[in-house]
Residue frames relative to the residue before (quaternion, step in Angstrom):
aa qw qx qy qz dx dy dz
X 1.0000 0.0000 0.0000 0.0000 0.00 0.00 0.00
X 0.4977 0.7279 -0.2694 0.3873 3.22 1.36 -1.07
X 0.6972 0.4447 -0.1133 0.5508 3.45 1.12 -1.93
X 0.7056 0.3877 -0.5003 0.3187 3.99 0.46 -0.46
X 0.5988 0.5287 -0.4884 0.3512 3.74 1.16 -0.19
X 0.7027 0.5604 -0.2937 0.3256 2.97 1.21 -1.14
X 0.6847 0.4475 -0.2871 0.4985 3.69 1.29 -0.10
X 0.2520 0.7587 -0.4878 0.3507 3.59 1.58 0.39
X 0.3419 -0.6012 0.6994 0.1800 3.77 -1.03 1.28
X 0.8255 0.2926 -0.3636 0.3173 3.81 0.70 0.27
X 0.8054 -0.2705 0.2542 0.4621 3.89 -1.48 -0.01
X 0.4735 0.7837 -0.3967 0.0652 3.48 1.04 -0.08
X 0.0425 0.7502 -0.6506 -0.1101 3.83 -1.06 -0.20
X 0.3599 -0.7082 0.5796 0.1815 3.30 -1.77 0.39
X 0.1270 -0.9183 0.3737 0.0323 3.58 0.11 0.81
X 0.4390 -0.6704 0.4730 0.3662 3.96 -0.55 0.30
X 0.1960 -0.8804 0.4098 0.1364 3.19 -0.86 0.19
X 0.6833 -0.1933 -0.6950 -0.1125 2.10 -0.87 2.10
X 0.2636 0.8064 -0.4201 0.3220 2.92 1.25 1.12
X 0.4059 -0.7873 0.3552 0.2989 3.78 1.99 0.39
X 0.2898 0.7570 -0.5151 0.2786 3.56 1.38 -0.29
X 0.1105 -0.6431 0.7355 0.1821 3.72 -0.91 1.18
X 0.2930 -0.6665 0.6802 0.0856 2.43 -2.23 1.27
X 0.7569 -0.0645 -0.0468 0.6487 3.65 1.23 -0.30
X 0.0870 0.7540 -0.6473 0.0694 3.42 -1.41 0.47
X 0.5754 -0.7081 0.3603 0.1940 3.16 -1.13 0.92
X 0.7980 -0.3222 0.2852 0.4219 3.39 -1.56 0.36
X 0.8144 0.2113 -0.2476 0.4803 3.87 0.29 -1.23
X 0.6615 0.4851 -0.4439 0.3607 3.74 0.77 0.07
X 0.3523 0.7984 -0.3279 0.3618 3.26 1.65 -0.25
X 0.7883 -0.1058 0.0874 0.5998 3.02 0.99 -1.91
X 0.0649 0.5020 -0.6602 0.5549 2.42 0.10 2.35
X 0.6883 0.5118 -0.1897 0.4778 3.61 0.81 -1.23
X 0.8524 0.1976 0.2239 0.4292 2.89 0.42 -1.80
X 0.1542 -0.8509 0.4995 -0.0522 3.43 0.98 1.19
X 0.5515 0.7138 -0.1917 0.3868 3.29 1.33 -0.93
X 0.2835 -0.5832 0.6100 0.4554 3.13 0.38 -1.58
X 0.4897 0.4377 -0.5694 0.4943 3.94 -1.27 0.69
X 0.2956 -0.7398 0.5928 0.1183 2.61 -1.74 -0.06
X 0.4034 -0.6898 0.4792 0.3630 3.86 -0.59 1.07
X 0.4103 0.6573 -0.5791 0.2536 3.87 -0.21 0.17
X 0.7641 0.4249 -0.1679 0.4554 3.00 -0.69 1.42
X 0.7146 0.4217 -0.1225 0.5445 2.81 1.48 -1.27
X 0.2897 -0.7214 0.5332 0.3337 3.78 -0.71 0.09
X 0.5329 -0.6967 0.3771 0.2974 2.85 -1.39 1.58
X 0.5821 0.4566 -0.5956 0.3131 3.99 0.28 0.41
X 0.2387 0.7111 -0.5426 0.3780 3.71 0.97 0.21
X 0.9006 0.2689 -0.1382 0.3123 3.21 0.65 -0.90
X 0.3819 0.7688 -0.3633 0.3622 3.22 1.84 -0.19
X 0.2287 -0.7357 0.6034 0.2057 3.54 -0.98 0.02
X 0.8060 0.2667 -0.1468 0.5076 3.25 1.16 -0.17
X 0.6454 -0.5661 0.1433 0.4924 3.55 -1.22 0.77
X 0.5129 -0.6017 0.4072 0.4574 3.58 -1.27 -0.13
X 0.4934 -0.8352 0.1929 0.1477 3.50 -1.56 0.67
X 0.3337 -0.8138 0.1241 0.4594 3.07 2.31 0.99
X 0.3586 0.6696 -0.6106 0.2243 3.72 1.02 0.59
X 0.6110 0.5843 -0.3978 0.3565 3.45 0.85 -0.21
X 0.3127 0.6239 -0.4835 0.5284 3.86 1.39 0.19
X 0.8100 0.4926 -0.2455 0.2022 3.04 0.26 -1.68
X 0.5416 0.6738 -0.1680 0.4738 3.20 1.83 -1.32
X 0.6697 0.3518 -0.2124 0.6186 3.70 1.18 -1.40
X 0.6604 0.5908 -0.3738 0.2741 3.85 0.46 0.15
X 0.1368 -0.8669 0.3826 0.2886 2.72 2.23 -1.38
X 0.3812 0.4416 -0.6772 0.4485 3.14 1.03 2.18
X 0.6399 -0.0026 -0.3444 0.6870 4.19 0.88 1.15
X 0.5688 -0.5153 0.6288 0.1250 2.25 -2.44 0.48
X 0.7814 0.3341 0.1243 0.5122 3.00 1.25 -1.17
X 0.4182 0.7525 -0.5034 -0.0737 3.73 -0.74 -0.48
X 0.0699 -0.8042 0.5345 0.2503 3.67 -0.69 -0.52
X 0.5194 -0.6578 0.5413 -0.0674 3.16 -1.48 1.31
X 0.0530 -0.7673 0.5851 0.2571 3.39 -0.94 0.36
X 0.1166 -0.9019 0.4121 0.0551 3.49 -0.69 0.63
X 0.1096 -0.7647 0.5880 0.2396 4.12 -0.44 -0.02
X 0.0515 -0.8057 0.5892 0.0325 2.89 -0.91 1.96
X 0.7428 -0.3905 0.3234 0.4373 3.78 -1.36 0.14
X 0.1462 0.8236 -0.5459 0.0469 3.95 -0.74 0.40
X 0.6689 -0.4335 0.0303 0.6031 3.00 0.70 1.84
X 0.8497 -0.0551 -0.0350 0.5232 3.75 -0.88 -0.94
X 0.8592 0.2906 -0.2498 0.3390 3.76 0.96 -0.44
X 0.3274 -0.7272 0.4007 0.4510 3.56 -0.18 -0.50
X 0.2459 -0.8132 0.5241 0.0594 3.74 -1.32 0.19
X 0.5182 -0.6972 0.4261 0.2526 3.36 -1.01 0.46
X 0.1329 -0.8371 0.5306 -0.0031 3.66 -0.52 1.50
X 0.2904 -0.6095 0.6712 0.3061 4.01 -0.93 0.05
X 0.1223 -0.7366 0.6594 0.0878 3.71 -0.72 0.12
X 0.0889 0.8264 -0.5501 -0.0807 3.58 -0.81 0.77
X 0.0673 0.9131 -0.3907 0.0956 3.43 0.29 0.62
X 0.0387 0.8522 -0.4308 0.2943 3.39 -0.70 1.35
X 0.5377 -0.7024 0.3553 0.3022 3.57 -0.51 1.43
X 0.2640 0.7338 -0.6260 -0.0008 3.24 -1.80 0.75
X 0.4508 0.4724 -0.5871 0.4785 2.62 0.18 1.96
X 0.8308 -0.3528 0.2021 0.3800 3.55 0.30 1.17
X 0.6113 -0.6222 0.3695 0.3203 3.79 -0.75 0.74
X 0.8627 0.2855 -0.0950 0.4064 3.63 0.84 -0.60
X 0.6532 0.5033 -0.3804 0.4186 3.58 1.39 0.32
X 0.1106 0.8176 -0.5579 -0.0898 3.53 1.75 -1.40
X 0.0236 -0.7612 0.6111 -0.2159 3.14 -0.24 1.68
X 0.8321 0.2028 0.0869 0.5089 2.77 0.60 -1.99
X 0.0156 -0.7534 0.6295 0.1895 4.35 -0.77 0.27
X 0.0225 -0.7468 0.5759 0.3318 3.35 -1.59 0.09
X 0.4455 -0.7574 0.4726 0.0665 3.48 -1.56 1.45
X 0.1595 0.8777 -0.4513 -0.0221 3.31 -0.67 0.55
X 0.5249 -0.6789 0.4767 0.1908 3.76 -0.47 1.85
X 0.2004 0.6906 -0.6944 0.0266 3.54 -1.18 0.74
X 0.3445 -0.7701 0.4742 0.2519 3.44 -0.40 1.22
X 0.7463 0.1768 -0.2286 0.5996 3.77 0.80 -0.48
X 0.2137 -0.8308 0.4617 0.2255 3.84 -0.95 1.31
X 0.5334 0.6625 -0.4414 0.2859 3.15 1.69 0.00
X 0.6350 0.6555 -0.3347 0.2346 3.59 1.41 -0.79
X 0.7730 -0.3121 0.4062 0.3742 3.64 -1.34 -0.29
X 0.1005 -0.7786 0.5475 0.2895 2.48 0.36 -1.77
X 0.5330 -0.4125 0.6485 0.3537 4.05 -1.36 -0.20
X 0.5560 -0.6179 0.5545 0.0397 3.43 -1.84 1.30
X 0.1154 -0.5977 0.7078 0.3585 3.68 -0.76 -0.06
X 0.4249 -0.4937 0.6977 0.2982 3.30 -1.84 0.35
X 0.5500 -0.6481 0.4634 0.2505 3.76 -1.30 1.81
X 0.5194 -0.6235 0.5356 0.2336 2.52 -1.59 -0.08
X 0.5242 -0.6085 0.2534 0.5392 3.75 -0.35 0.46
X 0.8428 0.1182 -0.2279 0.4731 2.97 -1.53 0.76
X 0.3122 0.6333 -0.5853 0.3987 4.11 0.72 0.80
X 0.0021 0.8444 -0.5355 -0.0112 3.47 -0.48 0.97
X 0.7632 0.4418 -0.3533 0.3122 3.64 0.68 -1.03
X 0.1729 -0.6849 0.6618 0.2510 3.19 -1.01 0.26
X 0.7692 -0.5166 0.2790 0.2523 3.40 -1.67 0.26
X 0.2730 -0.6506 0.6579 0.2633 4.04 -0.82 0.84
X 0.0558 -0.8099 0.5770 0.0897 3.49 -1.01 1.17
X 0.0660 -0.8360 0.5440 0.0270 3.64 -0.66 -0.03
X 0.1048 -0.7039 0.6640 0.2294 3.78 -1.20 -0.44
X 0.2551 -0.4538 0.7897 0.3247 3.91 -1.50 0.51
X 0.4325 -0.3518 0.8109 0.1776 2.42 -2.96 0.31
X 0.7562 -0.5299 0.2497 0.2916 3.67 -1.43 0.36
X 0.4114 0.6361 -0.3605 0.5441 3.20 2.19 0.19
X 0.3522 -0.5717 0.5888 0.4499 3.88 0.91 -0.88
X 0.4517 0.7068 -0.4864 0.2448 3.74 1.00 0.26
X 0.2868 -0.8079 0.3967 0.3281 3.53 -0.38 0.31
X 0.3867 -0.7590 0.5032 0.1453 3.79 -0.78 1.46
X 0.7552 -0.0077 0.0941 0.6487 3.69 1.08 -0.94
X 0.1036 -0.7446 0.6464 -0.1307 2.62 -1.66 1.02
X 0.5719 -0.6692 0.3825 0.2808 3.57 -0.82 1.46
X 0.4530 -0.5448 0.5568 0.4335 4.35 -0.43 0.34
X 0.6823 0.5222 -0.4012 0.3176 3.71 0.34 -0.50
X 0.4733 0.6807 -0.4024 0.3882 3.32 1.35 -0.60
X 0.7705 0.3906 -0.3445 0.3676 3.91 0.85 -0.18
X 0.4028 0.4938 -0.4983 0.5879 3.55 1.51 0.97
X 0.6637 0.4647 -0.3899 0.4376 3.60 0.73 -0.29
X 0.7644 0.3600 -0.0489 0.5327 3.61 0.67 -1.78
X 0.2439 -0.6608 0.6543 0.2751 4.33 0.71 -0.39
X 0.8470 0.2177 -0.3613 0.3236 3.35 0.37 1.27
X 0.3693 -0.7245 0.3132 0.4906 3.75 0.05 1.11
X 0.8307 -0.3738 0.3378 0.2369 2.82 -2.26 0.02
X 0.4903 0.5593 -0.3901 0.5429 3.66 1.36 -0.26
X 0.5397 0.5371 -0.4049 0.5063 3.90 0.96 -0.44
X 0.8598 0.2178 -0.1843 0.4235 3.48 0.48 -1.39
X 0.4941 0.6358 -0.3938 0.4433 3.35 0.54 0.09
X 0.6402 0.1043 -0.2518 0.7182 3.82 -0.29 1.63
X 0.6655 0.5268 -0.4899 0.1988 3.87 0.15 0.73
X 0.2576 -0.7129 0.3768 0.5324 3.90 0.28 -0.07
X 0.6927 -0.5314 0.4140 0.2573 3.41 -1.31 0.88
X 0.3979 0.7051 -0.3630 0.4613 3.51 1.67 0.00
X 0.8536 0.2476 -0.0096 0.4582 3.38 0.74 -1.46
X 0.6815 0.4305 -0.5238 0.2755 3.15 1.44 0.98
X 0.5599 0.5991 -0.3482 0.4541 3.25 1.58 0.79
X 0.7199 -0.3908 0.3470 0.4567 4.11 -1.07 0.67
X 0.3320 -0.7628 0.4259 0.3557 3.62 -0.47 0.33
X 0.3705 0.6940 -0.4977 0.3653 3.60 1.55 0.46
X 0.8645 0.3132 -0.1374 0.3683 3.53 0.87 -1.07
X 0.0485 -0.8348 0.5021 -0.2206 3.23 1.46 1.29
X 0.7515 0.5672 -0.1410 0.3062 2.62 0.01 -2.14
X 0.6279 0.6237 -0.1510 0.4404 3.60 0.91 -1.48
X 0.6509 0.6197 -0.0714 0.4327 2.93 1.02 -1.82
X 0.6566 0.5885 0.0456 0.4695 3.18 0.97 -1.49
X 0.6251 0.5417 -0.2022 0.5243 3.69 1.40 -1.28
X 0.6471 0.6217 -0.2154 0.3851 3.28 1.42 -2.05
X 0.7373 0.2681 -0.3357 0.5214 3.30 0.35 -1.77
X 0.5819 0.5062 -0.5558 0.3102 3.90 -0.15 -0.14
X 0.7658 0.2879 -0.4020 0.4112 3.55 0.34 -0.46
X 0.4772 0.6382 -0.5193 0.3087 3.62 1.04 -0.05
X 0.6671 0.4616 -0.3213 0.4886 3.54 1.16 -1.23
X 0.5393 0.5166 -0.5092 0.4278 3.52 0.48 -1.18
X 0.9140 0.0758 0.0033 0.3986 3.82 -0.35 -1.32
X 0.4658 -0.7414 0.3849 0.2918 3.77 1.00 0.29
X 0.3655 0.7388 -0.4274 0.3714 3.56 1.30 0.67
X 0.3850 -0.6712 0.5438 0.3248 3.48 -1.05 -0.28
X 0.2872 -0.7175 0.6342 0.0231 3.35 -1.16 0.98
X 0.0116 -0.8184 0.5616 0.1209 3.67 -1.23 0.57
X 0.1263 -0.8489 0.5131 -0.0140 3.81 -0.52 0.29
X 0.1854 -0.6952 0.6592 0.2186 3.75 -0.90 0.45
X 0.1200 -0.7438 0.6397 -0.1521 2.81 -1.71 1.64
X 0.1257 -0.7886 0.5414 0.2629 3.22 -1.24 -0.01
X 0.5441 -0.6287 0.5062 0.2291 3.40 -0.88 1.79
X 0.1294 0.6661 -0.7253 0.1166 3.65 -1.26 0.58
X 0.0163 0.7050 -0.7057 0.0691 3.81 -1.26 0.95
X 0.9207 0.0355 0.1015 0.3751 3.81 -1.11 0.42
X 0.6189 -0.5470 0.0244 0.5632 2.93 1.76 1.13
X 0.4093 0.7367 -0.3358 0.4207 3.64 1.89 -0.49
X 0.0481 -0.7434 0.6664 0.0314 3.87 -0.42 1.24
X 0.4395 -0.4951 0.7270 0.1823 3.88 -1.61 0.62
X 0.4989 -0.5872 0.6127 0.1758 2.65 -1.85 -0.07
X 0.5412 -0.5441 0.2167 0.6034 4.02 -0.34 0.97
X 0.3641 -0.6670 0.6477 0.0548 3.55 -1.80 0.84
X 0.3259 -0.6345 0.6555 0.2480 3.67 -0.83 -0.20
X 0.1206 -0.8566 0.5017 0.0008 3.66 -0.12 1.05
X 0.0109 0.8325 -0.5537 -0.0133 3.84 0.22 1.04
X 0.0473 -0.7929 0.6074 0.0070 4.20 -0.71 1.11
X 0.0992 -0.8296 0.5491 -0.0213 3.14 -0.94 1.01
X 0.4558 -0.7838 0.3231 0.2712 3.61 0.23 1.19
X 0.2392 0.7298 -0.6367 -0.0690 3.56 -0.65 -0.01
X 0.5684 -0.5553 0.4837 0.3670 3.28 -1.80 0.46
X 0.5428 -0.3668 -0.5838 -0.4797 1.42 -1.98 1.10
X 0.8606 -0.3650 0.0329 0.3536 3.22 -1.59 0.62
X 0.6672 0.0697 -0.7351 0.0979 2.58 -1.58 1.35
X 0.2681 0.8753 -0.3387 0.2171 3.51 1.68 -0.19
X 0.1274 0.8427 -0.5181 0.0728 3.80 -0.01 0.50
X 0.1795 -0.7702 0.5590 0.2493 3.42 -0.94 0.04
X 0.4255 -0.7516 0.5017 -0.0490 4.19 -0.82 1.38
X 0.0041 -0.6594 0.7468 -0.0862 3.05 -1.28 1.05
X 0.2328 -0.7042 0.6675 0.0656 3.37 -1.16 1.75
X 0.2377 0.6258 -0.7311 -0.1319 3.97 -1.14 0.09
X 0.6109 -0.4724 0.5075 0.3822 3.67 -1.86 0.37
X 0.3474 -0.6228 0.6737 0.1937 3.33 -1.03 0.74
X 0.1460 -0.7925 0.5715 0.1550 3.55 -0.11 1.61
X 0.6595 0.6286 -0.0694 0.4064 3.75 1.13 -0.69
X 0.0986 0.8402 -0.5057 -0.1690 3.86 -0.06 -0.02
X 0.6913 0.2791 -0.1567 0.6478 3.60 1.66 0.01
X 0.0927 -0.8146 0.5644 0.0959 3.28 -0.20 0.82
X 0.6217 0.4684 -0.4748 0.4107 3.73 0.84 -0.01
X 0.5740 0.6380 -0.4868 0.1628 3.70 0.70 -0.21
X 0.7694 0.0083 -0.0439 0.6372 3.51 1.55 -0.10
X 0.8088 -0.3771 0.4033 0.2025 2.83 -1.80 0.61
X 0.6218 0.5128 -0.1965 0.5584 3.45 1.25 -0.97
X 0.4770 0.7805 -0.1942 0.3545 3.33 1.10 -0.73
X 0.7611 0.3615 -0.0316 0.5376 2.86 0.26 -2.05
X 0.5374 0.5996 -0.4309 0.4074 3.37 0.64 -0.63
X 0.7515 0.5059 -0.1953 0.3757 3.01 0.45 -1.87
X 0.6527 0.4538 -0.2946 0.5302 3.97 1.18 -1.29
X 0.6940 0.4976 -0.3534 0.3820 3.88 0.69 -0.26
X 0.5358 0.5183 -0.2905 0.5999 3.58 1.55 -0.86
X 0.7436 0.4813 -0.2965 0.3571 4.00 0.49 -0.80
X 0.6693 0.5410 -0.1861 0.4741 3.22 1.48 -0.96
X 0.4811 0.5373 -0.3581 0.5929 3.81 1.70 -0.39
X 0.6519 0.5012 -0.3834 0.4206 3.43 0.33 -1.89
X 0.7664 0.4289 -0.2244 0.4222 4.14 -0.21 -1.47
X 0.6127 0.5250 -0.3329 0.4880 3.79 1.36 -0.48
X 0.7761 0.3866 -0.2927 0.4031 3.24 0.60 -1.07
X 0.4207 0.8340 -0.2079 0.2901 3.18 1.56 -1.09
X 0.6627 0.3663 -0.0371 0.6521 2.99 0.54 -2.04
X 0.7099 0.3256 -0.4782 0.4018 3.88 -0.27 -0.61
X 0.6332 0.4873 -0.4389 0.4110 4.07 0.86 -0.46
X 0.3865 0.6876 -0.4511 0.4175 3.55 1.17 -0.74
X 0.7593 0.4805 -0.2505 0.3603 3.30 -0.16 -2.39
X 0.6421 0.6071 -0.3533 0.3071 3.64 0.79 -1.28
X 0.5889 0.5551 -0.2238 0.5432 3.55 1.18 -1.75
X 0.6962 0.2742 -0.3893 0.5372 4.01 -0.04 -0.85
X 0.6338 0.5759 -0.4275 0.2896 3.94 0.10 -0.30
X 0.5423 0.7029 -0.2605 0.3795 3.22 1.58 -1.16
X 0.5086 -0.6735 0.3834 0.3752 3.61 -0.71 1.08
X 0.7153 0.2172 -0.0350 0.6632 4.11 0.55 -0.58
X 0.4666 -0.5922 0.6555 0.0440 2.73 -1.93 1.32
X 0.4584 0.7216 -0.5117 -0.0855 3.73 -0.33 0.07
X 0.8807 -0.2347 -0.0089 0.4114 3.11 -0.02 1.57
X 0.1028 0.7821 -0.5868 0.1828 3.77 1.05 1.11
X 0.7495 0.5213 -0.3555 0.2002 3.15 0.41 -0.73
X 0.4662 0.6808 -0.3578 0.4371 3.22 1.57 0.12
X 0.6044 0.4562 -0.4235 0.4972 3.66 1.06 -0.36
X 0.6338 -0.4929 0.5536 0.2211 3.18 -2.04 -0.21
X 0.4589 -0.7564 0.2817 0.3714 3.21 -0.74 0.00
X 0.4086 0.3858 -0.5985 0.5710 3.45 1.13 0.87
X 0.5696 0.4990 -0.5445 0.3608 3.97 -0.09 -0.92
X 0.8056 0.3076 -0.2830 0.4199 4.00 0.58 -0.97
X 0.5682 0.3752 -0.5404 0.4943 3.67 0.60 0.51
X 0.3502 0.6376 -0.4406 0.5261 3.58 0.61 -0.34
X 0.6578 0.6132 0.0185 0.4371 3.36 -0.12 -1.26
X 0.8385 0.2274 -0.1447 0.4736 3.07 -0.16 -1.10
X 0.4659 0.6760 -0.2847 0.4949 3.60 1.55 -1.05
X 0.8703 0.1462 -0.2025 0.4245 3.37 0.05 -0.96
X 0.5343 0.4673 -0.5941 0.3784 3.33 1.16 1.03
X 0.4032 0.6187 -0.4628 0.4903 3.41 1.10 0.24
X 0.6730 -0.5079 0.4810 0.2401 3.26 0.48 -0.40
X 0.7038 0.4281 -0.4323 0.3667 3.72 1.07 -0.12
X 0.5922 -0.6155 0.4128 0.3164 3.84 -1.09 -0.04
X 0.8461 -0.1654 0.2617 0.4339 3.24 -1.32 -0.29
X 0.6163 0.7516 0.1398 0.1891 2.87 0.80 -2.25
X 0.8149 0.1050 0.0590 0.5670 2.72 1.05 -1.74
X 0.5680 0.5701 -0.4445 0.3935 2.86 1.39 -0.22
X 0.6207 0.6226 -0.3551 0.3177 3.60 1.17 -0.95
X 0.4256 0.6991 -0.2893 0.4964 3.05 1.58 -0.75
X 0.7415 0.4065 -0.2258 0.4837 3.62 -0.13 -1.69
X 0.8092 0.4009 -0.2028 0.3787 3.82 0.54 -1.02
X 0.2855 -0.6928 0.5355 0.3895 3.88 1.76 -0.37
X 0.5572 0.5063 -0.5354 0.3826 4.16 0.54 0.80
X 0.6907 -0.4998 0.4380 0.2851 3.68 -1.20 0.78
X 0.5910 -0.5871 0.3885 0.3937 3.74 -0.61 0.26
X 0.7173 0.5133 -0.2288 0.4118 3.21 1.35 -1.01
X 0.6484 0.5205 -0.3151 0.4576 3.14 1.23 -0.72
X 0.7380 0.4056 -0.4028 0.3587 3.88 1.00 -0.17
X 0.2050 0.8076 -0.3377 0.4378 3.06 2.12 -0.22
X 0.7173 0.5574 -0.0645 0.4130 2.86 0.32 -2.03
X 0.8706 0.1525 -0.1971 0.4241 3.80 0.75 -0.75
X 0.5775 0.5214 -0.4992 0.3815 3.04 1.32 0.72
X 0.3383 0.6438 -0.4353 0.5307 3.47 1.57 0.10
X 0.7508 0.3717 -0.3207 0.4419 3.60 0.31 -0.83
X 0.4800 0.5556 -0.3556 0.5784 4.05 1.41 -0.42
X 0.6388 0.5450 -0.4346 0.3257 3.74 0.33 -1.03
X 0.8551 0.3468 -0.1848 0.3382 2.89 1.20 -1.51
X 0.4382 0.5545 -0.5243 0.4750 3.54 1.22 -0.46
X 0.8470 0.3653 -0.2732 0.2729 3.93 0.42 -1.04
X 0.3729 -0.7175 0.4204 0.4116 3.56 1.75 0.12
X 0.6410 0.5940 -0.4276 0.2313 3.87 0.52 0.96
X 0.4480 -0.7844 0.2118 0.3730 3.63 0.02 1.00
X 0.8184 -0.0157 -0.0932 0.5669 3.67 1.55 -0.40
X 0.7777 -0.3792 0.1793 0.4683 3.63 -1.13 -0.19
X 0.6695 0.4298 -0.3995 0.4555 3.87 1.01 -0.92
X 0.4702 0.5757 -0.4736 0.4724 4.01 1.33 0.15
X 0.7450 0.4517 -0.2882 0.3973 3.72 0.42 -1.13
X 0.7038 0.3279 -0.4222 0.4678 3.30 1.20 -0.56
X 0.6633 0.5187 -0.4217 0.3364 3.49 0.22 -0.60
X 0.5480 0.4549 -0.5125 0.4797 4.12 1.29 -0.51
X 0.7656 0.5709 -0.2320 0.1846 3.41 0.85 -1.02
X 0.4841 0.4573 -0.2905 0.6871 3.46 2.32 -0.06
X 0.5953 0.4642 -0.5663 0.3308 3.58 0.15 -0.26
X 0.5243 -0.5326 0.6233 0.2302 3.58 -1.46 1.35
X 0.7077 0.4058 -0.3104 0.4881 4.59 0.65 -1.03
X 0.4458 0.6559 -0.5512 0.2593 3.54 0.53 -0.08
X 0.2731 -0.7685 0.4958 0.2985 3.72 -0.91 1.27
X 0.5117 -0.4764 0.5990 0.3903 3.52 -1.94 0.51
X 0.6065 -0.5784 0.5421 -0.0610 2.12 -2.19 0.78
């Protein structure tokens, strides 16, 4: 298990809890750390901070989050640098032994895909509240998750689409998002119209204004990720998917005009969102481990949900400030 972080193509470490002691970490977080050469194992990741810690980790060992991220300025050889930190339990709901952390020097970006694991299937239900916690959009996938399409959930408050055990939780998150504009994550269980899910990873990302956030849901296929090798995989691939997810989400609700996102899925809207960044076909298949044809393949299916005949249409409906809502 030790070896699947440590062979992660991402920022990734495995950390004690809560003494932050890395036990493994990967090639690019390594040197990220250690510009130098060595190696931070062993060492605890405030060693490297430059700045005080941000007591969300209390919160994590208390088990009011699962999850949270931090910005931080860590050491980088002679200078120091801004880091995001996302960091988040995976070792079950009631020991929090163990966290995994992952460094993203820019939090506005996408980011790079892990490549699944076998037989990993879900992909993320994205969405954004309005400043009510009401939900404005919602991914089409959300009706393999909820048994009921997104026109169902769309105009509910985010209150009632979750067990009424994990209010409270729920409730803990979106407060520290406003308190400090960070993102907060949390396992729930989705429930609509008496219909309950199975537990979810919930990932919230604040936006203004405040309490308004935009969410990525994936199933939590795993409740221990240390019990195997197969695991970890699976908690490292879930914890990208709901990261990147939610950070495409934020992008889409930022966009001046609404014209009809919610009709896509939630690969169709990173997809999307990618090649309003600016990347191609190409790379995007790349970033996502899918064949050219196969993203090809879902922006054809965007053209049509969005009536546009090619890509310099989707961006340009998608920058226009007159574009009608949906």
């Amino acid at each position: 298990m030790l070896d699947v972080v440590t062979n992660c193509p991402l920022p990734s470490l495995l950390l004690a809890v809560p003494s932050e002691q890395i036990l493994a970490v990967s090639g690019v977080a390594e040197r990220l750390l250690c510009p130098d050469g060595g190696s931070p194992v062993g060492r605890s990741l405030e060693d490297f901070a430059a700045d005080e810690p941000t007591g969300a980790l209390d919160l994590m060992v208390s088990g009011r989050l699962d999850g949270y991220e931090a910005r931080r300025t860590i050491h980088h050889g002679d200078r120091t640098v801004p880091v995001t930190v996302w960091i988040r339990v995976v070792d079950g709901q009631e020991r929090r032994r163990f966290a995994l952390a992952k460094l993203l020097p820019d939090p506005a970006a996408i980011g790079e895909a892990l490549r699944r694991p076998e037989g990993a299937t879900a992909e993320a239900v994205v969405g954004s509240t309005d400043a009510h916690l009401t939900v404005d959009r919602v991914s089409t996938d959300v009706a393999a998750l909820l048994d009921h399409r997104a026109a169902d959930v769309v105009g509910q408050s985010l209150f009632r689409l979750i067990d009424s055990p994990d209010a409270r939780p729920l409730l803990q998150a979106l407060a520290r998002g406003a308190d400090t504009g960070l993102g907060t994550s949390l396992s729930v269980r989705p429930q609509l119209f008496g219909f309950r899910a199975s537990r979810c990873q919930l990932l919230l990302l604040p936006m203004e204004p405040s309490p308004s956030s935009a969410f990525a849901l994936v199933d939590e296929e795993s409740a221990d990720a240390l019990t195997s090798a197969l695991g970890m995989k699976q908690a490292l691939w879930q914890f990208d998917e709901v990261l990147r997810s939610a950070t495409a989400s934020r992008m889409a609700a930022e966009l001046p005009a609404d014209p009809g996102l919610g009709r896509l899925s939630g690969r169709e809207l990173e997809i999307v969102m990618r090649l309003m960044n600016g990347d191609r076909v190409p790379a995007i298949a790349e970033s996502l481990f899918l064949s050219p044809s196969t993203v090809r393949n879902h922006l054809s299916a965007v053209f049509r949900k969005l009536r546009v005949g090619s890509q310099q249409q989707l961006i340009h409906l998608l920058r226009r400030t007159d574009a009608p809502s949906s």
